[in-house]
MDTraj code that builds the backbone (N, CA, C; nanometers):
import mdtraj as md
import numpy as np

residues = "UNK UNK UNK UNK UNK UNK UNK UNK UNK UNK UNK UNK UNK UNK UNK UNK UNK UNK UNK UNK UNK UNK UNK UNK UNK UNK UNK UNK UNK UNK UNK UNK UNK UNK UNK UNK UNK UNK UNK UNK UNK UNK UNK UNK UNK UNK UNK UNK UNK UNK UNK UNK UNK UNK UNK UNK UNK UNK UNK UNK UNK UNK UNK UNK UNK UNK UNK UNK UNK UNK UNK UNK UNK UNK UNK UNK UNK UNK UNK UNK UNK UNK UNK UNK UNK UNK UNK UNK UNK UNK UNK UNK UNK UNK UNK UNK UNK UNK UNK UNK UNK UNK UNK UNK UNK UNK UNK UNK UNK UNK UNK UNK UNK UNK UNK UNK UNK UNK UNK UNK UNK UNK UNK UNK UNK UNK UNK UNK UNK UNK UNK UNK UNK UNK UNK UNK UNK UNK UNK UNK UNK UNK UNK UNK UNK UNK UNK UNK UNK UNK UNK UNK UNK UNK UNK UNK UNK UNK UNK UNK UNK UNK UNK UNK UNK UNK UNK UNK UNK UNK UNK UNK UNK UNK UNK UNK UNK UNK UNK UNK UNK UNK UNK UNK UNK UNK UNK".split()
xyz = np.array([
    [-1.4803, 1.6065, 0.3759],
    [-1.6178, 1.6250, 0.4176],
    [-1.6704, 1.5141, 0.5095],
    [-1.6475, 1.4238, 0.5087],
    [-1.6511, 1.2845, 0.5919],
    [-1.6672, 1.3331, 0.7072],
    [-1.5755, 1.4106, 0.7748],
    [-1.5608, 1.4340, 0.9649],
    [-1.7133, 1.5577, 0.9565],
    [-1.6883, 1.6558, 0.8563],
    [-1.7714, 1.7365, 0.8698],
    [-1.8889, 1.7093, 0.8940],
    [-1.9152, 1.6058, 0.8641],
    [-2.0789, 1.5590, 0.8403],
    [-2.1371, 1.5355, 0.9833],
    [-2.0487, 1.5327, 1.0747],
    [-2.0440, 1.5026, 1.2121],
    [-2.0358, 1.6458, 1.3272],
    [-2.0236, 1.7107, 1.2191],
    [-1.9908, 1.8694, 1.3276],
    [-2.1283, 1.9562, 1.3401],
    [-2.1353, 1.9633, 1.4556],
    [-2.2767, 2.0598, 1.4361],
    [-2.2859, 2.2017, 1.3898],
    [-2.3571, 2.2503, 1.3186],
    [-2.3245, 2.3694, 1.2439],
    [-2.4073, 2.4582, 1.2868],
    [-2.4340, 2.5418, 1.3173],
    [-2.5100, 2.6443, 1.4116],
    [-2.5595, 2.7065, 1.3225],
    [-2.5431, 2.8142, 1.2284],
    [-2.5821, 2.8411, 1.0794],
    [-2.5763, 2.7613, 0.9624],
    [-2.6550, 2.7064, 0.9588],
    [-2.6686, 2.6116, 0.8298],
    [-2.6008, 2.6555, 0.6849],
    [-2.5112, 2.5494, 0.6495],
    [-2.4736, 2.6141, 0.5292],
    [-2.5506, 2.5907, 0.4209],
    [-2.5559, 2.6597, 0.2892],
    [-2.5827, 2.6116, 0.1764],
    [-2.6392, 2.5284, 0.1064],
    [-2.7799, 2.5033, 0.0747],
    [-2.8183, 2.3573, 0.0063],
    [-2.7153, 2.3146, -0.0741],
    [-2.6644, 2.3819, -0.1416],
    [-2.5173, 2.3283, -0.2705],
    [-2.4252, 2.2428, -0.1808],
    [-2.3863, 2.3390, -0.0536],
    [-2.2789, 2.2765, 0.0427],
    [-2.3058, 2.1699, 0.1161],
    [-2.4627, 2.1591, 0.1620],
    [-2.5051, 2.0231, 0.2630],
    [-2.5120, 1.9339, 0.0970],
    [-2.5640, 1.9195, 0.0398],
    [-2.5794, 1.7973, -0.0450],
    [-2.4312, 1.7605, -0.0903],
    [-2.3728, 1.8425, -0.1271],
    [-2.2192, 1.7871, -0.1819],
    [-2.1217, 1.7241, 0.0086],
    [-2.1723, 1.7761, 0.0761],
    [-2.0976, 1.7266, 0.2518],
    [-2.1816, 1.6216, 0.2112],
    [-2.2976, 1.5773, 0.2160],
    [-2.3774, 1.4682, 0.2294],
    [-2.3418, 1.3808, 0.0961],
    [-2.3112, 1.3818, -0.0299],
    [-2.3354, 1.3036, -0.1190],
    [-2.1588, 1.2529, -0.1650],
    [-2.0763, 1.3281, -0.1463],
    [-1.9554, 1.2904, -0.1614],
    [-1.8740, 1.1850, -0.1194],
    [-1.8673, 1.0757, -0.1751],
    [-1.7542, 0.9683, -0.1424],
    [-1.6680, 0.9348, -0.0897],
    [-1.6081, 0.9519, 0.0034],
    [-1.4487, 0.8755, 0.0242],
    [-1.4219, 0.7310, 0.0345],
    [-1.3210, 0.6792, -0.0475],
    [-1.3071, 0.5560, -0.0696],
    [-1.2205, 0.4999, 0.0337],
    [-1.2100, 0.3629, 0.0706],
    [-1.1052, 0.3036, 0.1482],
    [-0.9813, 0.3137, 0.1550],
    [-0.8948, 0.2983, 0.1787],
    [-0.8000, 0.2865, 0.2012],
    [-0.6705, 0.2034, 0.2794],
    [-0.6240, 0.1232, 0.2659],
    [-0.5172, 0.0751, 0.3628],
    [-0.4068, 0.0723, 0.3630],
    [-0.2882, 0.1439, 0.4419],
    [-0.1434, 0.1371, 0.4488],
    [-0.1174, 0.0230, 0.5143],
    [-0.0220, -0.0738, 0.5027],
    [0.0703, -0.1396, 0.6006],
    [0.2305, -0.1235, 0.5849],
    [0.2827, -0.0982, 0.7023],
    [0.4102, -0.0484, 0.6607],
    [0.4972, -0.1308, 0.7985],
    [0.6441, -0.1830, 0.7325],
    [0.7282, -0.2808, 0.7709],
    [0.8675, -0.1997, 0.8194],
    [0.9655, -0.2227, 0.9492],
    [1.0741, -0.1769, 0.9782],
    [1.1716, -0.2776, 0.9427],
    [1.2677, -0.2813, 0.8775],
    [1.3111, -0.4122, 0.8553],
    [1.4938, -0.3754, 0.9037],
    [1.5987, -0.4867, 0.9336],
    [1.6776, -0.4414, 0.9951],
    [1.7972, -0.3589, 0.8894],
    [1.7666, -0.4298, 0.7429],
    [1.8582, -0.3296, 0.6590],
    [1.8155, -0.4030, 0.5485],
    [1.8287, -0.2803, 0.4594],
    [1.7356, -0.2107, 0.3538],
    [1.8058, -0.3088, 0.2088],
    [1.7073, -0.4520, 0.2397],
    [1.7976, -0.5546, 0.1950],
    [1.7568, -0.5768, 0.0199],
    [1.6419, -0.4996, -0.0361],
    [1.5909, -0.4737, -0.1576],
    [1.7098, -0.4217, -0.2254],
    [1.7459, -0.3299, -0.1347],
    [1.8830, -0.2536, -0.2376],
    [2.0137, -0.3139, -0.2320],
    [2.0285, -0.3853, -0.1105],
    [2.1736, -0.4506, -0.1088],
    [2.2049, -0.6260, -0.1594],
    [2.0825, -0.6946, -0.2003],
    [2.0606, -0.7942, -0.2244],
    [1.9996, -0.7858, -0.3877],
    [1.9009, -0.6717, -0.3862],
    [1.8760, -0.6833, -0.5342],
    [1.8639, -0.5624, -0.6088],
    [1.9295, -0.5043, -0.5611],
    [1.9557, -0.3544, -0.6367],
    [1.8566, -0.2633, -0.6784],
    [1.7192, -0.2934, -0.6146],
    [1.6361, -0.2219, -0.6124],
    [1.5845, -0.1134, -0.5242],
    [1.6042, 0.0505, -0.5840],
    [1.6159, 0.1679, -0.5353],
    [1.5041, 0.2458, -0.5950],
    [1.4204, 0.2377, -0.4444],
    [1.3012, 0.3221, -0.4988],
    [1.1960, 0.2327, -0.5972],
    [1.0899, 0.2760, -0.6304],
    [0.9945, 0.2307, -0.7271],
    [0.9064, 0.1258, -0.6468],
    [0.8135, 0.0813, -0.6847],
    [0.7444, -0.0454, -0.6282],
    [0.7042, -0.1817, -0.7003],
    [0.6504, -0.2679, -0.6990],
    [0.6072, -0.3701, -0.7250],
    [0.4318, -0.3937, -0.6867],
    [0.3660, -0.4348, -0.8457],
    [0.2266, -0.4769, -0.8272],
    [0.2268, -0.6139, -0.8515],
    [0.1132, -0.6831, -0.7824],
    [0.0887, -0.8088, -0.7374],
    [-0.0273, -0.8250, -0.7576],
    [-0.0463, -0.9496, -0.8069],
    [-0.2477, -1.0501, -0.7523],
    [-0.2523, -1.0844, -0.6406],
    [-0.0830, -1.0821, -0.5121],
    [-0.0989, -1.0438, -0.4271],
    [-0.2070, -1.0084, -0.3529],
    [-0.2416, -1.0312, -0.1888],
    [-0.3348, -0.9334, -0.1330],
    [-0.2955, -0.8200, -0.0956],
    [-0.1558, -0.8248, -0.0665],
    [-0.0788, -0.6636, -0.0482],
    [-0.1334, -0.5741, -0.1736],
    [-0.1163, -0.6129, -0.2703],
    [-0.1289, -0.5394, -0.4142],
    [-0.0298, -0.4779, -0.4853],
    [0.0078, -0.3921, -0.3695],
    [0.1510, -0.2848, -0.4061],
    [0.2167, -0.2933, -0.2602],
    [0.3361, -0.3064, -0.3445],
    [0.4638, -0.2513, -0.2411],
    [0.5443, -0.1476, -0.2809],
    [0.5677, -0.0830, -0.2108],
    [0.6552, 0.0104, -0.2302],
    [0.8052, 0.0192, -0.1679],
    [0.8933, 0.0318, -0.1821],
    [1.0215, 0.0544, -0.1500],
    [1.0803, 0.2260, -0.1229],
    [1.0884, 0.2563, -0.0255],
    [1.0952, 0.4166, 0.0564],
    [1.2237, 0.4198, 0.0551],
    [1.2669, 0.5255, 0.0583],
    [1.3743, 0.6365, 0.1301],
    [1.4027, 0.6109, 0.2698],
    [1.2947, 0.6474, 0.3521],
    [1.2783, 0.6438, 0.4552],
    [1.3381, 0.5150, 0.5827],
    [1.4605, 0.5606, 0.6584],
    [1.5062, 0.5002, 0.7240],
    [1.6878, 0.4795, 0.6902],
    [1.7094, 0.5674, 0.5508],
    [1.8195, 0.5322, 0.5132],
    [1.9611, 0.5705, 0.6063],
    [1.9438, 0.6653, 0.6814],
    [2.0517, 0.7439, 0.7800],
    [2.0708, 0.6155, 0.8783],
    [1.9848, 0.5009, 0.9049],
    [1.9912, 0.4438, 0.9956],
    [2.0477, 0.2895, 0.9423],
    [2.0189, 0.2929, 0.8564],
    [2.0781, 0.1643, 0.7772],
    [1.9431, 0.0413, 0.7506],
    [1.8438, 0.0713, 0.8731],
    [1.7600, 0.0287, 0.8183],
    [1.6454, 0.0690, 0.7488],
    [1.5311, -0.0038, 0.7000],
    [1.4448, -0.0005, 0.6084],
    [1.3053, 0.0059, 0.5614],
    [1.2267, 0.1183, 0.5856],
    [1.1069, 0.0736, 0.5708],
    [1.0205, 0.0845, 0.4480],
    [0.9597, -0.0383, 0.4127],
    [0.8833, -0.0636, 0.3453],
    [0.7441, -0.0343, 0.3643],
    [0.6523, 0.0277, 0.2272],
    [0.5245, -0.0028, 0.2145],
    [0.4441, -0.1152, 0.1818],
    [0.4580, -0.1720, 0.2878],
    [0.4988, -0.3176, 0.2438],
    [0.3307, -0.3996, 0.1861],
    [0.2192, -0.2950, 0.1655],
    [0.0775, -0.3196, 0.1200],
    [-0.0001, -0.1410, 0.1519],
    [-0.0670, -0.1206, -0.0297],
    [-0.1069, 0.0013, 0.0015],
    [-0.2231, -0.0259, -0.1454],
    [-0.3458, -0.0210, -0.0748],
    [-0.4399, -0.0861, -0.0970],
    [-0.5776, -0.0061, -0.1007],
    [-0.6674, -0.0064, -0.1763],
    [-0.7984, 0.0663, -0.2095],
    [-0.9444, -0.0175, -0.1780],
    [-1.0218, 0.0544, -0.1720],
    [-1.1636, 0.0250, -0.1923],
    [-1.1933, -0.1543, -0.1079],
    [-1.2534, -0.2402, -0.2193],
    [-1.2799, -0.3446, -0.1123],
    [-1.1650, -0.4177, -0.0911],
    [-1.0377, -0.4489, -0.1511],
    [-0.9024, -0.4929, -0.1202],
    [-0.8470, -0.4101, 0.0234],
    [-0.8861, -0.2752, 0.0687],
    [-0.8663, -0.2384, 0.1908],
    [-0.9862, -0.2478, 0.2733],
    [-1.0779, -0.2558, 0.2383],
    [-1.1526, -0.3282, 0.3658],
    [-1.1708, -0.4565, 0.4255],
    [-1.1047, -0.5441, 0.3342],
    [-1.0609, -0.6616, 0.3383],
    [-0.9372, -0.7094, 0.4848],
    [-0.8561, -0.5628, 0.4651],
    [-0.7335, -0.5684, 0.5622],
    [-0.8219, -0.4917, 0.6551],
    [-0.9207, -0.4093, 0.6704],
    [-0.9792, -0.3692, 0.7868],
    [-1.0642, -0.5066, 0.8585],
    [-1.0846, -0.5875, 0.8122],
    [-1.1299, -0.6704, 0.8591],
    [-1.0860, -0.7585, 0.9884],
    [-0.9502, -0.7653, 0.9375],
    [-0.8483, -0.8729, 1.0477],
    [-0.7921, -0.7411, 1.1251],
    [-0.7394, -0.8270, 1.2714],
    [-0.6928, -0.7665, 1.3498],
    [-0.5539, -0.6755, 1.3536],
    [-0.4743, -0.6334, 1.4114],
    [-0.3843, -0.5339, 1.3350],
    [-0.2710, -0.6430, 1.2967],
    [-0.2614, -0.7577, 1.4390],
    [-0.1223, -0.8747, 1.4341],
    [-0.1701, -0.9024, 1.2925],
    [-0.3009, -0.9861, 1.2529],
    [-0.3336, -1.0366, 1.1323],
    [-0.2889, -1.0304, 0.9905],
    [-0.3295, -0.8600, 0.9906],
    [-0.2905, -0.7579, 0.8716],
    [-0.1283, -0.7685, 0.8515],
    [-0.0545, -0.7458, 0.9902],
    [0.0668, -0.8034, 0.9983],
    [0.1753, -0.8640, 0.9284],
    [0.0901, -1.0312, 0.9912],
    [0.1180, -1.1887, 0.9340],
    [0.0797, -1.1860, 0.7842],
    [-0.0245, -1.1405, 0.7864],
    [-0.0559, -1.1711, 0.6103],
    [0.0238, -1.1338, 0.5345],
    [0.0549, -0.9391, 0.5729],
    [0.1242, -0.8923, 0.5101],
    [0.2687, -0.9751, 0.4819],
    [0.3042, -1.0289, 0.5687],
    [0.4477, -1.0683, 0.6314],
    [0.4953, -1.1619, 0.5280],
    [0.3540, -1.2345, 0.4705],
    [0.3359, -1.3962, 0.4377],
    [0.3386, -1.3703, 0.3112],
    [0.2832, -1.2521, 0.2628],
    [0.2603, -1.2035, 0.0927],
    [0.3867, -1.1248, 0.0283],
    [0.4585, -1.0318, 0.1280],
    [0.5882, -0.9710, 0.0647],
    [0.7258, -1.1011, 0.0446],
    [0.6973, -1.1941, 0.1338],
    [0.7612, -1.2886, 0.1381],
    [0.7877, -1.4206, 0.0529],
    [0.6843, -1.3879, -0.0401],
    [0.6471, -1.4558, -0.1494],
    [0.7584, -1.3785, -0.2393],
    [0.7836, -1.2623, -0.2436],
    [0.8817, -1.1270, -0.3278],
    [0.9748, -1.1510, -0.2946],
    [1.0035, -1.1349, -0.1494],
    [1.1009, -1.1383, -0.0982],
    [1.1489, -1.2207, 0.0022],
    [1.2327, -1.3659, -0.0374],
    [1.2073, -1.4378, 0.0878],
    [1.2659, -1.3812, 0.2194],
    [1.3981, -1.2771, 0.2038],
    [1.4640, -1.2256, 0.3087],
    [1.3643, -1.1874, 0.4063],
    [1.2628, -1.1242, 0.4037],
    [1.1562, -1.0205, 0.5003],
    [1.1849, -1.1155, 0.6079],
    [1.1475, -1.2105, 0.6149],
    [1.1464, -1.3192, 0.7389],
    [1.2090, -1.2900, 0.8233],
    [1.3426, -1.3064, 0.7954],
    [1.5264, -1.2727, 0.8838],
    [1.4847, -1.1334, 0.9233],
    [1.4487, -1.0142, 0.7742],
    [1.5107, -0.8863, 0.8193],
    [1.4180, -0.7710, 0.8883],
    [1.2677, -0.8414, 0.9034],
    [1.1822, -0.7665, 0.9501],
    [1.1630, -0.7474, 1.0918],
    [1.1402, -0.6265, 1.1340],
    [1.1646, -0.5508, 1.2897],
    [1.0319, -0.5449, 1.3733],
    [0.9508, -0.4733, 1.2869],
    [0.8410, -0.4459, 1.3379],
    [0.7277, -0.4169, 1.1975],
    [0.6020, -0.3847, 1.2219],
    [0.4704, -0.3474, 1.1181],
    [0.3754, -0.2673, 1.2044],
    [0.3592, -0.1913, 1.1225],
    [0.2611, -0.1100, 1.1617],
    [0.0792, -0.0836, 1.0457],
    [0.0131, -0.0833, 1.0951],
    [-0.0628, -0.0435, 0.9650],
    [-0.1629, 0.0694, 1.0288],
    [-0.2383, 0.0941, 0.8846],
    [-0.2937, 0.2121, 0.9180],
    [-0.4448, 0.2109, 0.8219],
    [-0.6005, 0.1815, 0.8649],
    [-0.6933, 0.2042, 0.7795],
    [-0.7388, 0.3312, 0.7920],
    [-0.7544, 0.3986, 0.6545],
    [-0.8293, 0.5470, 0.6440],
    [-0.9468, 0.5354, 0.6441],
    [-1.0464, 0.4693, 0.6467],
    [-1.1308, 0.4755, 0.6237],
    [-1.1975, 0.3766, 0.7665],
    [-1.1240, 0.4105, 0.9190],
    [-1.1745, 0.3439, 0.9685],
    [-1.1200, 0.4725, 1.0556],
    [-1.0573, 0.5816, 1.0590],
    [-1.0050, 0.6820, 1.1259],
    [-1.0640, 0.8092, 1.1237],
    [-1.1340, 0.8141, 1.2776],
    [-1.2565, 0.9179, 1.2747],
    [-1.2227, 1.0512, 1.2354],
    [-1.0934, 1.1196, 1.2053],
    [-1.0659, 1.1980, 1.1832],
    [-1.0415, 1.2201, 1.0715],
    [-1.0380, 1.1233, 0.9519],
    [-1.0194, 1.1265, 0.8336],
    [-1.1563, 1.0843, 0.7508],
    [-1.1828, 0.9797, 0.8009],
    [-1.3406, 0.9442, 0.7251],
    [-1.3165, 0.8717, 0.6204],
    [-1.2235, 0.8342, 0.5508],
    [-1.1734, 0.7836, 0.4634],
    [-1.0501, 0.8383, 0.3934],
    [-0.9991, 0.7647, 0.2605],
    [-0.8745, 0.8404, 0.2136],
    [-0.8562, 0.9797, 0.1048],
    [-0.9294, 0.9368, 0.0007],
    [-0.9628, 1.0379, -0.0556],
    [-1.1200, 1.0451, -0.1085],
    [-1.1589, 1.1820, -0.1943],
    [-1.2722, 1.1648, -0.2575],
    [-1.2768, 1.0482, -0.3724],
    [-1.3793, 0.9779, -0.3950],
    [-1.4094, 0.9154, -0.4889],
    [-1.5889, 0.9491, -0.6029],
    [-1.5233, 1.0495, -0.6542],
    [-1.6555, 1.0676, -0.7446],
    [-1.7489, 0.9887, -0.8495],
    [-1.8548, 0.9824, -0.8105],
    [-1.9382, 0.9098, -0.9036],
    [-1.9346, 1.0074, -1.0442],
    [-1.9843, 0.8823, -1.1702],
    [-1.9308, 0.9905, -1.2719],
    [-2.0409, 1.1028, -1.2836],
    [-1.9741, 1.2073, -1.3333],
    [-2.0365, 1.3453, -1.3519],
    [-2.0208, 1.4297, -1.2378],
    [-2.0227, 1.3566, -1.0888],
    [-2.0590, 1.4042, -0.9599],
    [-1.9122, 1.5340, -0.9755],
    [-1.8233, 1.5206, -1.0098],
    [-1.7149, 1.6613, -0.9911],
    [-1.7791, 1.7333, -1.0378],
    [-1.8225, 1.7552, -1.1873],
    [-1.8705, 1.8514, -1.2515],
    [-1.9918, 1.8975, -1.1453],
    [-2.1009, 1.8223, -1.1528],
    [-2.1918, 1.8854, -1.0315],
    [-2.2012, 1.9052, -0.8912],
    [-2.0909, 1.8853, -0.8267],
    [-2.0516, 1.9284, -0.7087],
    [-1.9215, 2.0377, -0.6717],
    [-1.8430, 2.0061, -0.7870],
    [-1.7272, 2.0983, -0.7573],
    [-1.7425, 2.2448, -0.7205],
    [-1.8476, 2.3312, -0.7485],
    [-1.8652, 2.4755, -0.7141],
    [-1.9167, 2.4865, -0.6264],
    [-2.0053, 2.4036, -0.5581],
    [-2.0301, 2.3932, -0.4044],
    [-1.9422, 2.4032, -0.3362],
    [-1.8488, 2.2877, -0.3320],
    [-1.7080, 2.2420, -0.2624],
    [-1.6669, 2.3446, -0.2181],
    [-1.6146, 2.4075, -0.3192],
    [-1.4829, 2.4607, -0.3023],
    [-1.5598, 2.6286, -0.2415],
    [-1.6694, 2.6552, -0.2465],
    [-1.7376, 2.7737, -0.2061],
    [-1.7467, 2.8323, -0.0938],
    [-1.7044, 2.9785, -0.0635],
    [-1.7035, 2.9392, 0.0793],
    [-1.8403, 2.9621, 0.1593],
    [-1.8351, 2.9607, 0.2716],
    [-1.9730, 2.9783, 0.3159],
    [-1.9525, 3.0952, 0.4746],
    [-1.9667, 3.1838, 0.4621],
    [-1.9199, 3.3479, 0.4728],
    [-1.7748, 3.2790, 0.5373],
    [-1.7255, 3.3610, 0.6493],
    [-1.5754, 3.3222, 0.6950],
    [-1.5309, 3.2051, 0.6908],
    [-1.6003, 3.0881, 0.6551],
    [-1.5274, 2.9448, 0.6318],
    [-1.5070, 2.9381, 0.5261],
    [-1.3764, 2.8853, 0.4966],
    [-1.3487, 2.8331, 0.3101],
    [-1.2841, 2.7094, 0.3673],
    [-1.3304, 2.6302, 0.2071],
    [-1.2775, 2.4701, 0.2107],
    [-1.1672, 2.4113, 0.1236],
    [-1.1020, 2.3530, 0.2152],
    [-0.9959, 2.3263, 0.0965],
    [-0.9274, 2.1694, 0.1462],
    [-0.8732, 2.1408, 0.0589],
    [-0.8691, 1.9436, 0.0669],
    [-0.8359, 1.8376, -0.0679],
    [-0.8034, 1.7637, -0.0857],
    [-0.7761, 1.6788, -0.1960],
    [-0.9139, 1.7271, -0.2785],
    [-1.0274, 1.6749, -0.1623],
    [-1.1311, 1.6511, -0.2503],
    [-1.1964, 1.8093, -0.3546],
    [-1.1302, 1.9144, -0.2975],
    [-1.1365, 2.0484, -0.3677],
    [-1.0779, 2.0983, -0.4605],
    [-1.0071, 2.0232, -0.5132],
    [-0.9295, 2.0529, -0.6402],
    [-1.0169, 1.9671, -0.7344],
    [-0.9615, 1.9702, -0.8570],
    [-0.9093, 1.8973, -0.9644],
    [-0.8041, 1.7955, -1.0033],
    [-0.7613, 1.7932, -0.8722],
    [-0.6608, 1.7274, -0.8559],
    [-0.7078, 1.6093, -0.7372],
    [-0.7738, 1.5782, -0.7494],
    [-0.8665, 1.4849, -0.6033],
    [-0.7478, 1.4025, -0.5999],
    [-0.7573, 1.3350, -0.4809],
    [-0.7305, 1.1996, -0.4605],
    [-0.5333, 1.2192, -0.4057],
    [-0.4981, 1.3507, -0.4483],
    [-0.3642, 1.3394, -0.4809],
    [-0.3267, 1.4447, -0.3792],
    [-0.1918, 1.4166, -0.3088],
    [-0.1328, 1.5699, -0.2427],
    [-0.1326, 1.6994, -0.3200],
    [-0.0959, 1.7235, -0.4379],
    [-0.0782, 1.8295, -0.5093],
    [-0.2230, 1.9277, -0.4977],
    [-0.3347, 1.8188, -0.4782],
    [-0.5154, 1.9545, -0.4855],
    [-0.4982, 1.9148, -0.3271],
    [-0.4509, 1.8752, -0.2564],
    [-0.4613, 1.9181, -0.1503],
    [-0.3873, 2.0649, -0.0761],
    [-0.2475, 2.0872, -0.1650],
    [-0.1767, 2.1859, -0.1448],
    [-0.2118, 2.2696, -0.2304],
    [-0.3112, 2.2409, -0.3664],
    [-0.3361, 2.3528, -0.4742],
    [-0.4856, 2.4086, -0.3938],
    [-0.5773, 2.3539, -0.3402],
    [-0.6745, 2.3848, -0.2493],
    [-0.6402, 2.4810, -0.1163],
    [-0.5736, 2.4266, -0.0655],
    [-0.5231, 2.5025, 0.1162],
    [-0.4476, 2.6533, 0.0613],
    [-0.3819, 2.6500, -0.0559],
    [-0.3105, 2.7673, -0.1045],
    [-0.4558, 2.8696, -0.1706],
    [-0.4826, 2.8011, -0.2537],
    [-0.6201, 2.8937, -0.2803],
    [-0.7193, 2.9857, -0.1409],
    [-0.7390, 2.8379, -0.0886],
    [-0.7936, 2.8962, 0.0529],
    [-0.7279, 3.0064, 0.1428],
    [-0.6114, 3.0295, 0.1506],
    [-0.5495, 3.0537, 0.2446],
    [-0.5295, 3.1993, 0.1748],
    [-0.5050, 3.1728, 0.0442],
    [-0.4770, 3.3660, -0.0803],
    [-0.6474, 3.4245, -0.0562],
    [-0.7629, 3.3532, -0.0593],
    [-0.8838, 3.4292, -0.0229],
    [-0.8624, 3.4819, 0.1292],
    [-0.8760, 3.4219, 0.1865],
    [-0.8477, 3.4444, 0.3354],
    [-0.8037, 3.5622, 0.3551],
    [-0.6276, 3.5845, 0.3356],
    [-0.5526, 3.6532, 0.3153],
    [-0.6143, 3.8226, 0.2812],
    [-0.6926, 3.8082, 0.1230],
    [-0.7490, 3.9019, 0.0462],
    [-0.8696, 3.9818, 0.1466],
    [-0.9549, 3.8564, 0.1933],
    [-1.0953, 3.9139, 0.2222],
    [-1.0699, 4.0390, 0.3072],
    [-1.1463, 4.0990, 0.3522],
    [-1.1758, 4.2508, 0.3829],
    [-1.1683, 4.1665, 0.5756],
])
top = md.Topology()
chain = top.add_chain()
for i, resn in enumerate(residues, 1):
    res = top.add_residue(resn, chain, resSeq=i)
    for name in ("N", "CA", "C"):
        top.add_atom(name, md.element.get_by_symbol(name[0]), res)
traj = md.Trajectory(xyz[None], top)
């Protein structure tokens, strides 16, 4: 609902639908993610898959799949919420970087030698997203959820934040499938 709030609507939808577009949350978010030259977690310390939490400013790292055909490695190398990711929206992208660079390295002294490149990514600074997921105040699902998910004549909505499943891929694919079987049905 974040981008929506920005679209001009020619037929006004729904008081249920403008207050839940207008009152709904999305929380921060920050990815930073590392290319490293080989996937030295697993060949140095036998760690496959899973992640690591920290007091760290990264917070979490994660250890991916991703890159294995190539021999090298990429890491989630900081994946971060609320004011701990606006924190990394703050500094510049090199910044987010270095820090990152400086905090996995504390884990891992190898990163130094084996790291390629970084990339990061704030959701909640990306006009097309508006943030990462919904974040409901309490009660607010119960009193917004039948708005949400309602359609409003040929538009239906569907999204993390439309499930029961917020926050997670699964109500994002249990939402778009719902949406898509009405669709399908309508006349």
């Amino acid at each position: 609902f974040p981008v929506l709030r920005h679209v001009e609507v020619l037929k006004p939808f729904s008081r249920a639908k403008q207050r839940a577009i207008r009152q709904l949350h999305y929380d921060a978010s920050a990815k930073i993610f590392f290319q490293t030259r080989r996937r030295f977690w697993e060949e140095d310390e036998g760690i496959y898959g899973g992640g690591t939490v920290t007091d760290l400013a990264i917070r979490n790292l994660y250890y991916t799949d991703y890159g294995k055909e190539t021999g090298r490695g990429i890491l989630l190398a900081s994946y971060t919420w609320s004011e701990d990711a606006q924190r990394w929206g703050s500094l510049l992208p090199h910044e987010r970087l270095e820090q990152a660079l400086e905090n996995v390295s504390v884990i891992h002294p190898q990163i130094r030698d084996e790291f390629e490149t970084g990339a990061s990514h704030m959701w909640h600074d990306d006009p097309y997203a508006g943030g990462a997921f919904a974040l409901f105040d309490p009660g607010q699902q119960t009193l917004l959820h039948d708005a949400i998910i309602e359609p409003e004549g040929r538009i239906h909505f569907a999204g993390e934040h439309a499930s029961l499943y917020h926050a997670w891929i699964q109500g994002a694919f249990e939402s778009g499938l719902r949406a898509a079987i009405a669709i399908h049905q309508s006349p």
